[in-house]
C-alpha angles and dihedrals in degrees: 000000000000112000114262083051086057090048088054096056099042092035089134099046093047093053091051085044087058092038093061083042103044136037092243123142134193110264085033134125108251112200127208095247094058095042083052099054098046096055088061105047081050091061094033089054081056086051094251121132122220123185128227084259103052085040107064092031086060091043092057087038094053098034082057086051099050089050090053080049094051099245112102115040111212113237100163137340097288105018134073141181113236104230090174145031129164127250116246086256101064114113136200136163119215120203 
C-alpha cells in the first residue's frame, strides 16, 4: 500500500492523530507546512521516513483528496479551511 492510499483509509485516525499534535480546530485555515509536518510525524510515528519531497507531494495529493471529501475547503495553493474535524470520540481502526 503506498502512502496516500494509507492516508485514505485511515483519514479519520490520522486527523485525530494531528488534532492531539497540533492546535487545529474545526472551522480553522490549515496551511501546507503544518500539514506537512504533520503528515510526517504521523508516518514516522509508524517508523516510516518520508523525505521533504514525498512529503509535500503527498500533502498536496491528500489535501486534494480531503476537498473532494468535503473536508478541507481550498482557499490557495498552500492553504485550506477545516470543515471538519472529528470528535475525540471517533474511532477507526486502521489495518
Amino acid at each position: 500500500m503506498n502512502y496516500l492510499d494509507e492516508l485514505k483509509k485511515s483519514k479519520i485516525i490520522f486527523l485525530n492523530f494531528m488534532k492531539g499534535k497540533y492546535p487545529i480546530e474545526e472551522k480553522s485555515n490549515l496551511f501546507l507546512r503544518d500539514f506537512q509536518y504533520a503528515i510526517r510525524a504521523y508516518f514516522e510515528s509508524k517508523g516510516k521516513k518520508l523525505s521533504y519531497t514525498e512529503s509535500e507531494k503527498l500533502a498536496y495529493d491528500f489535501a486534494n483528496y480531503l476537498v473532494s471529501e468535503n473536508i478541507f475547503k481550498k482557499i490557495s495553493h498552500n492553504t485550506w479551511f477545516l470543515n471538519f474535524l472529528p470528535s475525540d470520540n471517533v474511532t477507526n481502526i486502521a489495518a
